[in-house]
N, C-alpha and C positions, 0 to 999 in steps of 0.2 A: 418438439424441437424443430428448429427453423435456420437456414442458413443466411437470413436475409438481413443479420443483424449487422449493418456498415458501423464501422469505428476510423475516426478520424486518423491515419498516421502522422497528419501533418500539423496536428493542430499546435498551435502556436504555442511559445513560450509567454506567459504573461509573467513581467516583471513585479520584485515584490513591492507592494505600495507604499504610501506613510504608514496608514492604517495596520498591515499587517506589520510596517518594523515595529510600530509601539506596541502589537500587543507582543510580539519576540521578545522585545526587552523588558516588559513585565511578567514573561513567563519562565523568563530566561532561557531562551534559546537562541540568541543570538550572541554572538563572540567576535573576537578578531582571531583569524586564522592566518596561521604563518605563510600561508601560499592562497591561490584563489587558482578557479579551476580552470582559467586562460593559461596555466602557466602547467597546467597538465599536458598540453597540446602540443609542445613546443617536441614533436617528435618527427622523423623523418621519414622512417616508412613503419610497415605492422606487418607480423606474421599472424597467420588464422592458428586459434585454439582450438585444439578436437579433444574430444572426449576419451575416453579409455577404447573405445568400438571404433573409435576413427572417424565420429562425424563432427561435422563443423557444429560447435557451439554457438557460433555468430557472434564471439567477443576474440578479440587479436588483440597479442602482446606489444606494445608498440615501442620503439628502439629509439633510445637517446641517448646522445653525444654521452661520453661518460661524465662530464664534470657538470652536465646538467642531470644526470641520474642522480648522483651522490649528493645534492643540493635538495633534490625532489626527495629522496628516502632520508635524509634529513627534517624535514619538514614534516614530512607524513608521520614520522613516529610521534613527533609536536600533536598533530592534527590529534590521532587516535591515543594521545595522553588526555587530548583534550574533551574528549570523545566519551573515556571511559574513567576519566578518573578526576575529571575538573584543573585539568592542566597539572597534574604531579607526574610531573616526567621520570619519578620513579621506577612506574612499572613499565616503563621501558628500555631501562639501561642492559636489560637482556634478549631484550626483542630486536630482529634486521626485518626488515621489510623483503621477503622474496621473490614479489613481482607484481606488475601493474598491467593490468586487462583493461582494455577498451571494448565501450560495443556503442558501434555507429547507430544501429539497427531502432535504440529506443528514442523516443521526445528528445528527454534528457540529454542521450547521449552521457553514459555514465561510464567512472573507472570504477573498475572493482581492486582493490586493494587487498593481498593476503599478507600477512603478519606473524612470524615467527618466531614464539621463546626459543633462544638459540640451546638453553638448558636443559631442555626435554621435549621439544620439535612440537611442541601443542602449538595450534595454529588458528589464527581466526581471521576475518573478513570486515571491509567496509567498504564504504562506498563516498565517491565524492561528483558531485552531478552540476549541471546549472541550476541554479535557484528559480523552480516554477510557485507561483503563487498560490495557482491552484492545485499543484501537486501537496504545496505547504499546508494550505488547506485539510488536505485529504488526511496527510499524515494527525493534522489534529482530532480530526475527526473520531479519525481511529482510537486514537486517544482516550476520546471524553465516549463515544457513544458503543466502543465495543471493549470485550474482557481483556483488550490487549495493550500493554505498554508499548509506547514507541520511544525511542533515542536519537537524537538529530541534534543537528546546528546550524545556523544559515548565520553567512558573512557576504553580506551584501547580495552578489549573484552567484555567490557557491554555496552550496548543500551538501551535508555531511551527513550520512545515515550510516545505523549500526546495521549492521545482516542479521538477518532473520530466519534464526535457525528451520528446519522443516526439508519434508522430501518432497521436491515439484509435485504439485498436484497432476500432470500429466505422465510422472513416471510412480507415482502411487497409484493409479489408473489403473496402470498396466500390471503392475507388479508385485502390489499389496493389496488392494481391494478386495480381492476375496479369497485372501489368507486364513485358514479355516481357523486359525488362532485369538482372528478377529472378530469383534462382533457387530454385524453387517445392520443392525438396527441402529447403534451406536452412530455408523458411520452417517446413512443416512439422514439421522435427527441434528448432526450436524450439518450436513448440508443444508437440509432446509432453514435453519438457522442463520447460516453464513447469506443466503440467499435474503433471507428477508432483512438486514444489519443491510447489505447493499441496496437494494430497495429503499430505504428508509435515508439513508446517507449517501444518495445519489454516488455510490464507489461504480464506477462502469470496466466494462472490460476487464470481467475476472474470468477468464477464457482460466484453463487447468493449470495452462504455465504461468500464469500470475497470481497464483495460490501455492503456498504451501500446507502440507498434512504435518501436525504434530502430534505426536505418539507418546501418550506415556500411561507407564504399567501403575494398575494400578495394587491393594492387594488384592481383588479375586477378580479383575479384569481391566481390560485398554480404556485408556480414556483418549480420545479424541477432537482437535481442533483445527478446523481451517483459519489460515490467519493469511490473508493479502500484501504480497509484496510489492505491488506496483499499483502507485498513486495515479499518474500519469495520466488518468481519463478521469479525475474528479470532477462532477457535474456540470460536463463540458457539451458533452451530445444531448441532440434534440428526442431521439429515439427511445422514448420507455425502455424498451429489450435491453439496451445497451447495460441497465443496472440491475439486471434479472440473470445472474447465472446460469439458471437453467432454459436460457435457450442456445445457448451456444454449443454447439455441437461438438465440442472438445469434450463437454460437461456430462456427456451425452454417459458416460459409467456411472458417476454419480446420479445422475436422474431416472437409470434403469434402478439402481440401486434402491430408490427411493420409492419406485411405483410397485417394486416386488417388496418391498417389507413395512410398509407404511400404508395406512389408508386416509381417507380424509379428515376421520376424527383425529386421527394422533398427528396428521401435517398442520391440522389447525391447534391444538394444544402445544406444538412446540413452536409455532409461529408467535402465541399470546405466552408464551416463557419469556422470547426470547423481547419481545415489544416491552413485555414488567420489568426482564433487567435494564433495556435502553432505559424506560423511566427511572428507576431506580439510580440510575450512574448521571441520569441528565439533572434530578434533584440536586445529588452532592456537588455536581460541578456547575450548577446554574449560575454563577455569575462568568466562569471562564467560558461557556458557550456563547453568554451572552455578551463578550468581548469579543470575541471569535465574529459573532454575526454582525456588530458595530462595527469592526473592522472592515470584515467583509463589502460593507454599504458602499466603503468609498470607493471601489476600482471595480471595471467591468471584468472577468473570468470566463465570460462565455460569447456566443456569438447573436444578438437579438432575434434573430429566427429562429436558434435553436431554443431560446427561450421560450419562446411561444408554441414553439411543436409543443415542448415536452410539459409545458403547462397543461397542454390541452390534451396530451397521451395519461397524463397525472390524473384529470379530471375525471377521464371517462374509466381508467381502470380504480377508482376509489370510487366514481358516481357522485364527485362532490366538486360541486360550480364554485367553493371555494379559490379551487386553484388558478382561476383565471382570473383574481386580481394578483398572482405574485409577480413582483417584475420584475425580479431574479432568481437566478439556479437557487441563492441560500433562503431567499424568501419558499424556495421549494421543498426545501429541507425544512427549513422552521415549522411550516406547516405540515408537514410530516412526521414532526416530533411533539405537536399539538395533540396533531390526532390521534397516535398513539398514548398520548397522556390521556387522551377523554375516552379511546378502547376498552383502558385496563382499570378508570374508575369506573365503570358499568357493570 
């Protein structure tokens, strides 16, 4: 564990390209949204959101005129018909929208949206951001190369994401991780998992708060998945570290976790599970990856030096001179998902 691993806060929004709207509208993710996310702003001031203990979340409610509230909570129920149910505004003729969260703090700059059946107070979450390209990226990614579905929709420069259910990975840290109920090998072989899926799919800055833990009983025990909620540093930094979870010192419970109940045989056996399922899902979905990276070709995503760091941080932690002809972040992923194909036929 090392504290030296820098993450860009500032890094840029890159807008979505031609390339990426055509593969959106061949995959259908792309819509017309009744509102766009300029018109979330249109607020005066924001109170700070605290937690149940009283601390600042670092998302504020932000206040508007009322005839532009009831315009906006109009809209929104549109958006999340459109979100979850392909625009059948059905299932939400008993839903009000109960309040809208700002948090300055990320890229994006995202609302968090909560949603309530007035019927029986069941209550759920989404989210509306600016349209990053390589956050869009990321999100397919996820997609195609790991066990987890994603939901979204991008209207020009707004982006629409479903929430993702889980319990912060920095407050399962604390709190569940070595609940005797659990079992602590379990957890661990997940994380080495999650760590290597980042690795491989260039996902960076999965510090504990940008992960969630999902928990489900099984019949004779827990099963276990970390599943990433924040795109935001999709193969943006120059830095190796940056796509290695376990150097981040947030991580720092999971990787004790890991060095007490793991040794190097079983880190390496769940490392080549997890590389045969990547191949596996990149088979069935080889020609949408291979849209995904056509896409990709036509707009820069990164910064050209950090391309070159991390080609050449690529190289020497694989030992393969390969990587210094890619001349982009996804030529770094391509060749990543190569190599894992020619690992797992050996």
């Amino acid at each position: 564990m090392e504290d030296d691993v820098k993450i860009s806060r500032k890094k840029p929004i890159y807008p979505v390209g031609a390339g990426l709207n055509k593969y959106l509208r061949m995959y259908q993710r792309d819509t017309r949204l009744p509102l766009a996310y300029s018109e979330l702003l249109n607020f005066g001031e924001t109170v700070p959101v605290m937690d149940k203990y009283g601390n600042d979340t670092l998302w504020e409610t932000p206040l508007y005129p009322p005839y532009i509230q009831d315009q906006l909570y109009d809209a929104l129920k549109v958006v999340y018909a459109q979100l979850k149910a392909s625009g059948n505004t059905r299932i939400v003729e008993h839903k009000i929208i109960d309040r809208i969260e700002y948090c300055a703090f990320g890229n994006t700059k995202p609302f968090r949206i909560r949603i309530i059946n007035r019927l029986n107070d069941v209550y759920d979450y989404f989210y509306i951001k600016q349209a990053d390209a390589s956050r869009i990226y990321g999100l397919e990614l996820e997609e195609i190369l790991s066990p987890n579905q994603v939901n979204y929709l991008v209207d020009r420069d707004t982006l629409v994401e479903e929430h993702i259910v889980g319990i912060p990975g920095d407050v399962f840290s604390k709190s569940g991780i070595h609940n005797t109920e659990y079992n602590q090998t379990r957890i661990a072989k997940e994380f080495v998992k999650f760590n290597e899926r980042c690795i491989i799919s260039l996902l960076g800055d999965m510090r504990a708060y940008n992960f969630v833990m999902q928990i489900t009983p099984d019949f004779d025990d827990f099963q276990f998945r970390i599943r990433a909620i924040d795109f935001d540093q999709q193969f943006y930094e120059g830095n190796p570290r940056v796509y290695m979870p376990q150097y981040f010192k947030e991580n720092l419970p999971y990787v004790k976790l890991a060095m007490e109940h793991l040794n190097e045989k079983t880190v390496l056996q769940y490392q080549q599970e997890e590389r045969s399922s990547i191949v596996h899902r990149v088979r069935s979905e080889r020609h949408r990856i291979k849209d995904l990276r056509d896409a990709s070709k036509l707009q820069g995503l990164s910064a050209p030096e950090n391309i070159a760091k991390l080609r050449e941080g690529y190289k020497a932690f694989y030992n393969n001179e390969a990587y210094l002809d890619c001349k982009s972040m996804t030529d770094i992923v391509e060749l990543n998902v190569k190599n894992v194909i020619r690992q797992v036929k050996l």
